[in-house]
Every structure is written in structure tokens, then in C-alpha cells.
N, C-alpha and C positions, 0 to 999 in steps of 0.2 A: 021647317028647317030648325035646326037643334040653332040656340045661342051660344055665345062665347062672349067673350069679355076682351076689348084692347088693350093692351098696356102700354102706354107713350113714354119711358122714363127721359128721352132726350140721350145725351151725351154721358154715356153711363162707364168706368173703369170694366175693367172681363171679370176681376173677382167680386163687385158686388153685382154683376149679373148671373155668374153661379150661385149666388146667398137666392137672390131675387127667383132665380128658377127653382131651387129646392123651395122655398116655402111654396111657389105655384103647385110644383110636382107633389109635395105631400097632399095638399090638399085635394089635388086632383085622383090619388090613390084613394085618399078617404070618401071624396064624392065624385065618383068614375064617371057621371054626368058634365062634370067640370070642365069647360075648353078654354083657352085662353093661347090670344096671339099678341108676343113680346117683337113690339119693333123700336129698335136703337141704332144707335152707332155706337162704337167704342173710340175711346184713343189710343194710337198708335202700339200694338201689340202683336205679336208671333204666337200664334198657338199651334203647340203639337196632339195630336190624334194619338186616342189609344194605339194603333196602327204606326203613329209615327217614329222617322228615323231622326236623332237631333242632328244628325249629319246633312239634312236637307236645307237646317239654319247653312249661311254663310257669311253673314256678319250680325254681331252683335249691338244694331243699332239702336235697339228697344227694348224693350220688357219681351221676356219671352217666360210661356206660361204652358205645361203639361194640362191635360184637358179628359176627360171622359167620351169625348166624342166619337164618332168612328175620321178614318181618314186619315190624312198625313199632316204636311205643315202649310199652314196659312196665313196672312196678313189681315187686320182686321185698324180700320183708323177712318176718319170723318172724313163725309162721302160716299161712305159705303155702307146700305142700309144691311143690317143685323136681323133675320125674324128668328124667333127660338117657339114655333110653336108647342106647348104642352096641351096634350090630349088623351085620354083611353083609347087606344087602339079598334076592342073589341066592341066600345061604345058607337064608333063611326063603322064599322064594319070592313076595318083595312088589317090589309099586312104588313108588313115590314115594308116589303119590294115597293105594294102599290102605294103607301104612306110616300115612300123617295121618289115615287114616279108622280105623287102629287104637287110634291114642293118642287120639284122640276118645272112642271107644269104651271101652275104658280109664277116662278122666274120667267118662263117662255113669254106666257100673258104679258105680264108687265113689261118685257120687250119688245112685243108685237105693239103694245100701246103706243110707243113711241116710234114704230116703224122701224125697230132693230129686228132683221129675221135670226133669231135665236133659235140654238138649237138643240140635239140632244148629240153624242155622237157614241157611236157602239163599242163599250165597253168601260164606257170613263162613264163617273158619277158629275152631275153639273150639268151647267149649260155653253154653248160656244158661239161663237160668230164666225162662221170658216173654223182655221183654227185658232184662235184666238180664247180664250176660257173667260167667260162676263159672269157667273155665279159661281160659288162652290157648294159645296152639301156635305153636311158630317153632323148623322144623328148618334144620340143611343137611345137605347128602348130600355127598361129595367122593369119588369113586372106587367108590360102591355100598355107603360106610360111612356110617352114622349120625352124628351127634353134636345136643347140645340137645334141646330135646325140647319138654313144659309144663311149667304152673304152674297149678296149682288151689287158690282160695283157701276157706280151712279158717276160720282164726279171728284170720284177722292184720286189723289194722286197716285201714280202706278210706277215711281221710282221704287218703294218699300218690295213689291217684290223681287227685285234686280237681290235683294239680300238673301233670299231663301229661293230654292225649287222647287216652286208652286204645287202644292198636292202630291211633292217628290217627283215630279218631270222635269227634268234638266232642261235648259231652255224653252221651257213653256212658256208661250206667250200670253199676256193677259191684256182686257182691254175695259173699258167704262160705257155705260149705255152715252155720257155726253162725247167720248171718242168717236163712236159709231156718227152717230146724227150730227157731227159738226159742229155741234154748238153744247154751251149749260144746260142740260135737264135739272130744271128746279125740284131740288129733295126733297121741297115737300107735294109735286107730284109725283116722285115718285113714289112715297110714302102711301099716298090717296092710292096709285095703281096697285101696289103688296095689297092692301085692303082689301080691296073688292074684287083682285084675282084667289086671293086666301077666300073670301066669300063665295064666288064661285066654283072655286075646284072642290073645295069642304062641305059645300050646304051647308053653312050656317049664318045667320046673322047676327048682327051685334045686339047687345044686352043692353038695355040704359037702366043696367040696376047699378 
């Protein structure tokens, strides 16, 4: 199994997690061996997608922040775990496509752990509950390197997107894996569950370098 590396920052702002991803991502260009899985939360933030329309903001209650990512516009705030994995592509021997159908995959796991049947649905990037939308997804790729990644929402409040049109769907509905199961999902299992479905969909294990 190839290694990677965790990175835990906790409760981190969106601009010093893009500082935090460029020095991963360079170094990961310089040694294409390099995997590393970034999980956080942010505080309360609108991010728009290279893809995105600012028309999909509808209220200006946060910080709203342009982004590199693919995809449209998102809510990002505590509760809602963050993963940004950075990777070589050609090092793990993915695609694009099959890279997004991993991190999907990824998100599903971690839903099935707590008995949410999660799903995919044809033609939308993410994952759903019926139809309900419980992750998002918006990477870029730049040279066969990773950066960004999802957002699977846990137990953070789901007023925030009542502001915006979720991934530009006009009344999309969104929901939290603690929604689903009736009860708090403690974040830091779910945290534990990103881990070791990243470790399983990836082949890799962690580094205690």
C-alpha cells in the first residue's frame, strides 16, 4: 500500500487552507510519490467554482470567496467535514473521472457507516439521500496533481444554504448525515470514518513519519 500523510489543522479560515494546499501541492509536484489527506472544517464561507455563477449567492450573509475548483456555489462552516486530498494522479494510476468516482465513494462509505444509504445519482457530481444532496465535490487537477476535494455534511447547520442555490439548483434540498439518523453523529467519528474509507478506496496507509 503506497503511504500518505494526515493533516488534522482543526477549524481552519478557506484562505489559509488554499496557502496550506499550495505548499502540499508543490511539494507533491516535486516528489509525485507524495499523498496527503487534508481534513478540516472551515468557518462559515460561500465558495464559488471556477464553473460558478455569482448569481447563485442570494444573500450576502458571509464571506464569499472565488475558488479554483470545478463546480458551482457552496456553503462550507463547522460541522461539515472538509477533505482536500492532494495526490499524483498518474502515481495511483487514476483519472480524472475515476479520481471523482473515488471521493464519491469515499463519502458513500462513510454513510453507510452510520446506516445512511447514500447515494450517487445520474448525472449530478456528489452524493444524495433520496433526493436530498449530503456531499458535494469540486476538484481541480493542474499538471496530474490534486487539490480540493469534498464536503460532507455531519452536523453543521443547513439554514446557510437557504442563501445560495446549492451547486446552482434552485431549491435543492440538502441534509446532514445527523438529519438522516435522528440523532448527533459525533465529528469526531465521523472524522475516524473519512480516514479509513480514504484508506480503503486509495490503497494507502498512513505514514508515522
Amino acid at each position: 500500500m503506497k503511504p500518505y500523510s494526515l493533516v488534522r489543522p482543526g477549524l481552519l479560515a478557506y484562505d489559509a487552507a488554499i496557502e496550506l494546499m499550495a505548499l502540499i501541492e508543490a511539494k507533491t509536484r516535486e516528489v509525485p510519490s507524495t499523498t496527503s489527506l487534508v481534513l478540516l472544517e472551515h468557518p462559515s464561507v460561500i465558495t464559488i467554482g471556477r464553473n460558478g455563477h455569482s448569481s447563485n449567492v442570494l444573500a450576502h450573509h458571509t464571506d464569499v470567496r472565488r475558488t479554483e475548483r470545478g463546480g458551482d456555489v457552496t456553503w462550507h462552516g463547522p460541522g461539515q467535514i472538509v477533505s482536500y486530498p492532494i495526490l499524483h494522479l498518474r502515481e495511483h494510476r487514476l483519472s480524472v473521472k475515476s479520481y471523482v468516482r473515488g471521493l464519491e465513494e469515499v463519502m458513500i462509505r462513510v454513510a453507510h457507516r452510520f446506516d445512511v444509504r447514500a447515494a450517487r445519482r445520474d448525472g449530478l457530481v456528489g452524493i444524495w439521500v433520496g433526493d436530498r444532496k449530503l456531499g458535494a465535490l469540486g476538484v481541480r487537477v493542474r499538471r496530474h496533481v490534486t487539490t480540493h476535494g469534498f464536503a460532507l455534511n455531519v452536523s453543521n447547520d443547513l439554514a446557510p444554504f437557504g442563501w445560495i442555490h446549492p451547486c446552482g439548483m434552485p431549491g435543492a434540498a440538502v441534509t446532514t448525515l445527523s438529519a438522516e439518523v435522528g440523532r448527533p453523529v459525533p465529528l469526531d467519528a465521523a472524522y475516524d470514518a473519512c480516514i479509513r474509507a480514504f484508506e480503503e478506496v486509495f490503497g494507502v496507509s498512513r505514514s508515522e513519519a
